[in-house]
PDB file of N, CA, C and O in Angstrom:
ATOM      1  N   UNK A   1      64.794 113.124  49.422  1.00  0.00           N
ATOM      2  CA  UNK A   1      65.428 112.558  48.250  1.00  0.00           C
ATOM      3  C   UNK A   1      64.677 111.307  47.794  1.00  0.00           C
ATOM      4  O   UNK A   1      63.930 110.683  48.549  1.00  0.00           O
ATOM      5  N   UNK A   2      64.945 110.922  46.339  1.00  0.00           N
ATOM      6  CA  UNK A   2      63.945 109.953  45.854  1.00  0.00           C
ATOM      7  C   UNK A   2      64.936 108.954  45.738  1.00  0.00           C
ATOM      8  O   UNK A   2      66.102 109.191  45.420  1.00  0.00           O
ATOM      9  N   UNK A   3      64.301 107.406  46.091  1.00  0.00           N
ATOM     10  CA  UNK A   3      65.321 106.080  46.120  1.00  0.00           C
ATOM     11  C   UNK A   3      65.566 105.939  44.634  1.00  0.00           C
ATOM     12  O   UNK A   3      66.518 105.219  44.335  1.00  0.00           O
ATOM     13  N   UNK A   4      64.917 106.466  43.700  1.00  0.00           N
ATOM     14  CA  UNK A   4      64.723 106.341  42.083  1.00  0.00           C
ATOM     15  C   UNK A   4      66.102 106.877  41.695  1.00  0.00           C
ATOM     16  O   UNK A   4      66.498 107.973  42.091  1.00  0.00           O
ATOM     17  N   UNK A   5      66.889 105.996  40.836  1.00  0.00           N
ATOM     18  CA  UNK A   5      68.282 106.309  40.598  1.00  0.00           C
ATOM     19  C   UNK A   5      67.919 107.137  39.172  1.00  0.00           C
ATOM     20  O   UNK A   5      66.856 106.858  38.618  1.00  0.00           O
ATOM     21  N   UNK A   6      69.077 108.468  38.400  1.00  0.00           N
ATOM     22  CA  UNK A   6      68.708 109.105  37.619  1.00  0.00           C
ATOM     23  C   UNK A   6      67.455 110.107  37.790  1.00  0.00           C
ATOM     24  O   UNK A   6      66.542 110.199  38.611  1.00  0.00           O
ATOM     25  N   UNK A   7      67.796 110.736  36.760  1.00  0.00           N
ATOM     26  CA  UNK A   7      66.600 111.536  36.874  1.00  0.00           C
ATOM     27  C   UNK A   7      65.754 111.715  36.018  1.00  0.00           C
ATOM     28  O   UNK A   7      66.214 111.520  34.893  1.00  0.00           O
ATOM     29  N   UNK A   8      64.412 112.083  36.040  1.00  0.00           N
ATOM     30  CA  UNK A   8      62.976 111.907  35.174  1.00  0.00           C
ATOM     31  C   UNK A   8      62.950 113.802  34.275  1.00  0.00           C
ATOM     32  O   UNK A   8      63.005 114.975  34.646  1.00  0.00           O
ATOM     33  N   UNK A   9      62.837 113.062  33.029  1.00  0.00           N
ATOM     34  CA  UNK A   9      62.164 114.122  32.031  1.00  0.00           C
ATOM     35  C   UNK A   9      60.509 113.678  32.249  1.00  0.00           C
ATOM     36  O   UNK A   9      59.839 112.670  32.477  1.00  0.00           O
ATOM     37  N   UNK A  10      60.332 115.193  32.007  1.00  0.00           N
ATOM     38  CA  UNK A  10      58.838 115.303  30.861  1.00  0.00           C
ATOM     39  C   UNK A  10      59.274 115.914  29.582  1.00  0.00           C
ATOM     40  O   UNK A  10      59.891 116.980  29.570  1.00  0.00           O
ATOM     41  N   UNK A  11      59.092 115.531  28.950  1.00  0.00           N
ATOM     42  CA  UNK A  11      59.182 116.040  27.466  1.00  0.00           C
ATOM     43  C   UNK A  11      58.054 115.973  26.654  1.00  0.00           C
ATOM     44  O   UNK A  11      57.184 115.102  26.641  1.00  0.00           O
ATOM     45  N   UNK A  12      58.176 117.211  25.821  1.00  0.00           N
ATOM     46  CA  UNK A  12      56.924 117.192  24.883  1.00  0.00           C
ATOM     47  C   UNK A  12      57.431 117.165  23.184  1.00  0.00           C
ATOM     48  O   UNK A  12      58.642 117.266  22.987  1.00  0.00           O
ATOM     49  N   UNK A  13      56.820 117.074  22.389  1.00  0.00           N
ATOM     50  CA  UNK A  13      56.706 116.756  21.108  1.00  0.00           C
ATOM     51  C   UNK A  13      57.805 115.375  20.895  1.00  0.00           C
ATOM     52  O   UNK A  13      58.756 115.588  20.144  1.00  0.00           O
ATOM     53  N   UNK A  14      57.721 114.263  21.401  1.00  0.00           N
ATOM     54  CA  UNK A  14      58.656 113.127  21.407  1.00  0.00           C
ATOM     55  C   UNK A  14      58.758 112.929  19.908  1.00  0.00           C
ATOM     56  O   UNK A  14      59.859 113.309  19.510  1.00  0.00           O
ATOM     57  N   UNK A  15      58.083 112.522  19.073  1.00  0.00           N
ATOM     58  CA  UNK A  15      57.500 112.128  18.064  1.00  0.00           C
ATOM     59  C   UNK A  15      58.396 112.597  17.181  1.00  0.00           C
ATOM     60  O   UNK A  15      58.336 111.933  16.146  1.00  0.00           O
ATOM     61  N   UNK A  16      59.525 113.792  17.119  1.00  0.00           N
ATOM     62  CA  UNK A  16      59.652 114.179  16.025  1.00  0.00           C
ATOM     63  C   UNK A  16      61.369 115.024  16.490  1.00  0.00           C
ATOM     64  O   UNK A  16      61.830 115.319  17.592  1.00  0.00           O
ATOM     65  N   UNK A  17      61.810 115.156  15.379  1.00  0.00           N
ATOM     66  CA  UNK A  17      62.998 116.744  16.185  1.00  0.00           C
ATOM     67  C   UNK A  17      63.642 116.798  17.357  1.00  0.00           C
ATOM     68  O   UNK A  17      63.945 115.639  17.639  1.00  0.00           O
ATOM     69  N   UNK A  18      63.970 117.455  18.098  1.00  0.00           N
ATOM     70  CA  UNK A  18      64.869 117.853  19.212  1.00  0.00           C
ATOM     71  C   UNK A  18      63.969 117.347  20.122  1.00  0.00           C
ATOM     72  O   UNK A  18      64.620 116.373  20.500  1.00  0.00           O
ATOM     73  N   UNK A  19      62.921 117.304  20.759  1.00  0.00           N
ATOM     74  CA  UNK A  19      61.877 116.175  21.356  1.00  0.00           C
ATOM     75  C   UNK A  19      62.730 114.481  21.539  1.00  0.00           C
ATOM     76  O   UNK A  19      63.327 113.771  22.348  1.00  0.00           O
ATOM     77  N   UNK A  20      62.252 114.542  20.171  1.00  0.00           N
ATOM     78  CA  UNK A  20      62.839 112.442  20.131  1.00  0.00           C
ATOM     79  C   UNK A  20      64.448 112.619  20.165  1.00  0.00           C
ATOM     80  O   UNK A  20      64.989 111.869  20.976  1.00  0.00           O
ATOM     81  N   UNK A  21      65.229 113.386  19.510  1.00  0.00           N
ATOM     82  CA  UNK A  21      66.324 112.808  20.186  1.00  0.00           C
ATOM     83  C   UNK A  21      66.911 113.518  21.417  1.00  0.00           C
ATOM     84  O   UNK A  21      68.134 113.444  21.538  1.00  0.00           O
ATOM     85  N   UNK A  22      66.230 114.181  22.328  1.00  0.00           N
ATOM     86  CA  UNK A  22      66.307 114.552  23.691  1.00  0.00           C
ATOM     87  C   UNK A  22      65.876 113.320  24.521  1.00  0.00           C
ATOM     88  O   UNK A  22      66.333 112.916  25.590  1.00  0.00           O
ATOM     89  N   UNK A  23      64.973 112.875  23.828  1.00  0.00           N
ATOM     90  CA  UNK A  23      64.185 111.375  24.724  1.00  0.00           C
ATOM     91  C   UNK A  23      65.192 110.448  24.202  1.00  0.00           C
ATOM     92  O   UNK A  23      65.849 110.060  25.169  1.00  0.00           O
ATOM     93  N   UNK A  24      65.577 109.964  23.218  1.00  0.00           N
ATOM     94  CA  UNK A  24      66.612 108.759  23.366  1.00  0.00           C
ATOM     95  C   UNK A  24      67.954 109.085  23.809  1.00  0.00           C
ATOM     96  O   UNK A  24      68.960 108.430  23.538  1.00  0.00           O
ATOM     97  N   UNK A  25      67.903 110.152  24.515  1.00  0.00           N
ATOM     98  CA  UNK A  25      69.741 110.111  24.736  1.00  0.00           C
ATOM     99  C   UNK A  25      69.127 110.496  26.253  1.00  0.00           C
ATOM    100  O   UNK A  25      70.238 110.370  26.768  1.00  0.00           O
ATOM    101  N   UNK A  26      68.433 110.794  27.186  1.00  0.00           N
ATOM    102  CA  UNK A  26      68.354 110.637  28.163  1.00  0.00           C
ATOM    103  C   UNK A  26      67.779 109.310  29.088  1.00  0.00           C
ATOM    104  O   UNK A  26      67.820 108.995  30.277  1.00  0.00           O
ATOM    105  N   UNK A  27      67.174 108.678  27.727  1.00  0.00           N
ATOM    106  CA  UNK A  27      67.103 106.527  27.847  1.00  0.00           C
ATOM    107  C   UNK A  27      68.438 106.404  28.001  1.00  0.00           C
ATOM    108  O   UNK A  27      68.846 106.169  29.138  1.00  0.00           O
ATOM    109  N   UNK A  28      69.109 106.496  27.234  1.00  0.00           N
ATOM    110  CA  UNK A  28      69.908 106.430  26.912  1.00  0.00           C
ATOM    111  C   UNK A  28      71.318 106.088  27.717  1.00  0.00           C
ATOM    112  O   UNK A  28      72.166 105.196  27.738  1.00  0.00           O
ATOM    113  N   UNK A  29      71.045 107.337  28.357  1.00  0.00           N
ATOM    114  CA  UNK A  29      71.824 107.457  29.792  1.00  0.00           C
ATOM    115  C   UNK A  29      71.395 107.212  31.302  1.00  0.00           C
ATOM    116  O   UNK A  29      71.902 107.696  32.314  1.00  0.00           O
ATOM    117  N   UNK A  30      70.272 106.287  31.182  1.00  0.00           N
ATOM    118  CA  UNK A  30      69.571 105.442  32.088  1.00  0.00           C
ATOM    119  C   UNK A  30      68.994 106.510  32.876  1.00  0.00           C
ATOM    120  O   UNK A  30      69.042 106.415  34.103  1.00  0.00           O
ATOM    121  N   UNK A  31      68.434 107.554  32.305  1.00  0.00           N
ATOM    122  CA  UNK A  31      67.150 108.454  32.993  1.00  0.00           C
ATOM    123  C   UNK A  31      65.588 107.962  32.704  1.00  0.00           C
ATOM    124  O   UNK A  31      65.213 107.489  31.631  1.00  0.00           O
ATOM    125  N   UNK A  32      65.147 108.070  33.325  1.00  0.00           N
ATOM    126  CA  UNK A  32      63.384 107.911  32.793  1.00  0.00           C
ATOM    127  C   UNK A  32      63.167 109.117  31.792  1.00  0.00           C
ATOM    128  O   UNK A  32      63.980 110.026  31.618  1.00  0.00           O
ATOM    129  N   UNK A  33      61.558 108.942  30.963  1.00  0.00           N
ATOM    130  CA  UNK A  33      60.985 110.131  30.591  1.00  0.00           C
ATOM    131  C   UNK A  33      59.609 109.723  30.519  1.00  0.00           C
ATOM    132  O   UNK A  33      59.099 108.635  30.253  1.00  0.00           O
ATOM    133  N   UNK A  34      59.289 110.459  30.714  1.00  0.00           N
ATOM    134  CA  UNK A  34      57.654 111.008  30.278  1.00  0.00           C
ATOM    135  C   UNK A  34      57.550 111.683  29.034  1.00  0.00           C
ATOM    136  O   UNK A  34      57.449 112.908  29.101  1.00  0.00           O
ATOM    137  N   UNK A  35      57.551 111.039  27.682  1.00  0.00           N
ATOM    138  CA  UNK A  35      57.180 111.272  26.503  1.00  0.00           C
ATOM    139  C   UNK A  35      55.790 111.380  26.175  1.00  0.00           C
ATOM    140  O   UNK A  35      54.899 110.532  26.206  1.00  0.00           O
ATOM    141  N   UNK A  36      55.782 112.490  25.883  1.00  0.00           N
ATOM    142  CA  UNK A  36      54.609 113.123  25.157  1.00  0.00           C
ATOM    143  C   UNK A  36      54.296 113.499  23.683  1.00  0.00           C
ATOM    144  O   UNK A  36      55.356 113.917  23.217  1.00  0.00           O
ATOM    145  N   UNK A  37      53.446 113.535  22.855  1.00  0.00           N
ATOM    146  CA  UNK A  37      53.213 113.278  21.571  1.00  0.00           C
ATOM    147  C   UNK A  37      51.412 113.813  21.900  1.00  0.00           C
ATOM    148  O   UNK A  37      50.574 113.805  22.801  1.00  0.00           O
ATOM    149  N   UNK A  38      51.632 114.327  20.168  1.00  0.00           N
ATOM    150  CA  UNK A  38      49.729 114.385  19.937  1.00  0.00           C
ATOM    151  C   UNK A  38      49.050 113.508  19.695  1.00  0.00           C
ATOM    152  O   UNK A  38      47.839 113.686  19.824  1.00  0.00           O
ATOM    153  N   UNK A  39      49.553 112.192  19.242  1.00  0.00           N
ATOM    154  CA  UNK A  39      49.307 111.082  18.409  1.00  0.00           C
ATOM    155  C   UNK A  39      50.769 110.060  19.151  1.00  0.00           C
ATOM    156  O   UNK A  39      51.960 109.831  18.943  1.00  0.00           O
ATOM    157  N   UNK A  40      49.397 109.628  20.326  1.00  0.00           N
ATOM    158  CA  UNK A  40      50.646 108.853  21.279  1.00  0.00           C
ATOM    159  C   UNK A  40      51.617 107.489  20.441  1.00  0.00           C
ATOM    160  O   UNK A  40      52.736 107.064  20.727  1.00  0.00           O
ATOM    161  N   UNK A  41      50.655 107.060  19.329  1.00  0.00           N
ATOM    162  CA  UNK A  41      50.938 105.811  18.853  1.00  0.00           C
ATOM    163  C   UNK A  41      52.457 106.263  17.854  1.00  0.00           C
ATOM    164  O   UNK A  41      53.139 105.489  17.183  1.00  0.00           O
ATOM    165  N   UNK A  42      52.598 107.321  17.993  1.00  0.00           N
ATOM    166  CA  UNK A  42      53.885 107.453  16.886  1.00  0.00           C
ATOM    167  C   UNK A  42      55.034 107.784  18.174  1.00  0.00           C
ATOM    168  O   UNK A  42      56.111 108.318  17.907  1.00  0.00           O
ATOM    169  N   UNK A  43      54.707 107.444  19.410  1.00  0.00           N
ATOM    170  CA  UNK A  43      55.894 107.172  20.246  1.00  0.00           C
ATOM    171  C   UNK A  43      56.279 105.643  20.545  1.00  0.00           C
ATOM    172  O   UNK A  43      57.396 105.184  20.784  1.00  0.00           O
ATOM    173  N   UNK A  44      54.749 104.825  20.446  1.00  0.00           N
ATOM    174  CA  UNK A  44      55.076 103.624  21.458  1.00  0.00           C
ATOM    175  C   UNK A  44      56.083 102.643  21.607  1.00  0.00           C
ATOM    176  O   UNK A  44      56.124 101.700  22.398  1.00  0.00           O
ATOM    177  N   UNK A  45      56.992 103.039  20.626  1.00  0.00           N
ATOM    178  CA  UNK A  45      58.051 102.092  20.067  1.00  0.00           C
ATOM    179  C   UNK A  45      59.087 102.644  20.788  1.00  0.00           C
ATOM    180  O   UNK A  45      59.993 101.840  21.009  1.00  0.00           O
ATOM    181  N   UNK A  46      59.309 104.177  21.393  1.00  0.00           N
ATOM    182  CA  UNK A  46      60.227 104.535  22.375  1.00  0.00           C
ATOM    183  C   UNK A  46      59.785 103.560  24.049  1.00  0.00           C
ATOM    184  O   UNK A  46      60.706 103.413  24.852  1.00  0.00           O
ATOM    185  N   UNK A  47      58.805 103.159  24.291  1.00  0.00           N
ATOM    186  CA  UNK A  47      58.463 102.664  25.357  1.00  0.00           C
ATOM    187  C   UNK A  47      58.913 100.999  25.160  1.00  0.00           C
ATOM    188  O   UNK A  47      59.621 100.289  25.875  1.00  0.00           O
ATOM    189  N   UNK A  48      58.238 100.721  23.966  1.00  0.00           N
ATOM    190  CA  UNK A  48      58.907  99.448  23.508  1.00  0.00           C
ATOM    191  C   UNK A  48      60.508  98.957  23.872  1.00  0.00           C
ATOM    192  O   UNK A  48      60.804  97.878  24.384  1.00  0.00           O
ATOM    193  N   UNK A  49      61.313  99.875  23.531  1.00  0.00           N
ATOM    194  CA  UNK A  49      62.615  99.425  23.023  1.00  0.00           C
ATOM    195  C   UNK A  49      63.448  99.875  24.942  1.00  0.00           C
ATOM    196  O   UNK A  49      64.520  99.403  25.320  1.00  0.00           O
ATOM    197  N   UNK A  50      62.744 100.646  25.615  1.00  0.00           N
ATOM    198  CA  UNK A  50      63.293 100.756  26.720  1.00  0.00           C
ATOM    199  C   UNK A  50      62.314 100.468  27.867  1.00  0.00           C
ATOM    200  O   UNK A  50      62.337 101.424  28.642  1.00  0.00           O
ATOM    201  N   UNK A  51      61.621  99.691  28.194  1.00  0.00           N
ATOM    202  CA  UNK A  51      60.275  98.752  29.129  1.00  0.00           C
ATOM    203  C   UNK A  51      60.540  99.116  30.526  1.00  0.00           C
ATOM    204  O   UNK A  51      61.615  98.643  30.895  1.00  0.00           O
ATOM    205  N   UNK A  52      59.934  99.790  31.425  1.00  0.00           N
ATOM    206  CA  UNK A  52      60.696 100.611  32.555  1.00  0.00           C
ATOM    207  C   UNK A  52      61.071 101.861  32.867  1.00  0.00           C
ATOM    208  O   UNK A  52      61.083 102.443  33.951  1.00  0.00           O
ATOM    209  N   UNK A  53      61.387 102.219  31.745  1.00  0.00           N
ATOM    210  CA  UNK A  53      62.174 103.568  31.471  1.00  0.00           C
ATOM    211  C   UNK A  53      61.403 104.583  30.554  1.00  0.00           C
ATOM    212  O   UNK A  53      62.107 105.525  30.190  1.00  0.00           O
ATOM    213  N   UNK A  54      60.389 104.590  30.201  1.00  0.00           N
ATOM    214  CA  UNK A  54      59.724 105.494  29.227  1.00  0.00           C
ATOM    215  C   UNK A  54      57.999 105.747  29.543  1.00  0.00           C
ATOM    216  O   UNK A  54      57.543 104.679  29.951  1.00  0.00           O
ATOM    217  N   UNK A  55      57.401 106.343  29.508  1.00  0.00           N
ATOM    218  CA  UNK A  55      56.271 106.439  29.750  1.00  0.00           C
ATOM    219  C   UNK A  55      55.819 106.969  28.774  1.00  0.00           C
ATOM    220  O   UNK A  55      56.507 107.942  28.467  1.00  0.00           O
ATOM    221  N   UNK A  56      54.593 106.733  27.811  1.00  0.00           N
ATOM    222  CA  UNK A  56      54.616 107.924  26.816  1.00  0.00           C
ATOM    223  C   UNK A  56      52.844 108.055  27.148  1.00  0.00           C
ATOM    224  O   UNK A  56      52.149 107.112  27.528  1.00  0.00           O
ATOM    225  N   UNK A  57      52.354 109.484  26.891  1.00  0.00           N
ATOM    226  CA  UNK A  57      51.361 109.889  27.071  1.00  0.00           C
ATOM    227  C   UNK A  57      51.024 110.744  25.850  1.00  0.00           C
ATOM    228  O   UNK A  57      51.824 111.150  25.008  1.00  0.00           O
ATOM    229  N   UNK A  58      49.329 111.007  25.908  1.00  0.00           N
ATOM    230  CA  UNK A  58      49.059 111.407  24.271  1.00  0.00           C
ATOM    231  C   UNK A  58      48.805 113.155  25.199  1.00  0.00           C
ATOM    232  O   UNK A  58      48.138 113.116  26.234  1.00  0.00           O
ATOM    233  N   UNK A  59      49.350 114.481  24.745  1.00  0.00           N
ATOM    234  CA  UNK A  59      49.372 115.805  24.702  1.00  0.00           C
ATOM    235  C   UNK A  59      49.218 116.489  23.898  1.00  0.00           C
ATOM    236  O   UNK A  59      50.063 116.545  23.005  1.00  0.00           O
ATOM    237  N   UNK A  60      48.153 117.250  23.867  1.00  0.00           N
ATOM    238  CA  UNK A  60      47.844 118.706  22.462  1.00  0.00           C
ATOM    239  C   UNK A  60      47.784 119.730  23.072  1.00  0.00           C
ATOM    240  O   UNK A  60      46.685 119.989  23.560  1.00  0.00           O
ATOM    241  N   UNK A  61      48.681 120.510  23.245  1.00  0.00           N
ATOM    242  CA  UNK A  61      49.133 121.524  24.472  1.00  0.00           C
ATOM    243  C   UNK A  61      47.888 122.413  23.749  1.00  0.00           C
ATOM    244  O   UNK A  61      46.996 122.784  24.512  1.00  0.00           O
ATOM    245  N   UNK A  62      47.792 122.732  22.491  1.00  0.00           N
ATOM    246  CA  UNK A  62      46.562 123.979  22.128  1.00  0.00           C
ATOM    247  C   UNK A  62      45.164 123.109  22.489  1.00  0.00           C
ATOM    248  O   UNK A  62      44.226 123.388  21.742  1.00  0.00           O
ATOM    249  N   UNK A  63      44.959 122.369  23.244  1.00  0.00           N
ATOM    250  CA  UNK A  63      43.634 121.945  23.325  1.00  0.00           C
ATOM    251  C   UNK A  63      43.258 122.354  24.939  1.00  0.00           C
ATOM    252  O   UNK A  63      43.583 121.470  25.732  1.00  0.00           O
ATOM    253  N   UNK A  64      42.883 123.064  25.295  1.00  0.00           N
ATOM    254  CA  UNK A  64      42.489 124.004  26.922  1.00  0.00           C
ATOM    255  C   UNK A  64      41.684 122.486  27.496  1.00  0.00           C
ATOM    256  O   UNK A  64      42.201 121.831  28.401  1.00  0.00           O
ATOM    257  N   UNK A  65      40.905 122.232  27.102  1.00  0.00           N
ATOM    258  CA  UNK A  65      40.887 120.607  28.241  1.00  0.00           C
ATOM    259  C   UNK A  65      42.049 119.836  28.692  1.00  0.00           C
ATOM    260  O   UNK A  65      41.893 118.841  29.400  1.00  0.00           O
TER     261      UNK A  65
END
């Protein structure tokens, strides 16, 4: 078992739709996430507003690298 209270998303397309508000309601409810976006800079303000609790990373699932 992990000492880490709550539990951790990965989520993809943060940025936009059922993505971003899947990621602020599991901040929300004092879970972590791993937010993902193609264009990391149109998340960083989810990392901003919860410091601890958000991780956001840049993802282009159609890009095979």
């Amino acid at each position: 078992m992990s000492n880490i209270p709550g539990k951790v998303w990965l989520i993809t397309g943060c940025s936009s739709g059922f993505g971003r508000i899947l990621a602020e309601m599991a901040v929300a409810q004092g879970d972590r996430v791993i937010a993902t976006a193609r264009k990391v800079e149109q998340i960083t303000d989810l990392a901003a507003e919860s410091p601890g609790q958000v991780l956001t990373l840049a993802l282009e699932v159609t890009d095979p690298a």
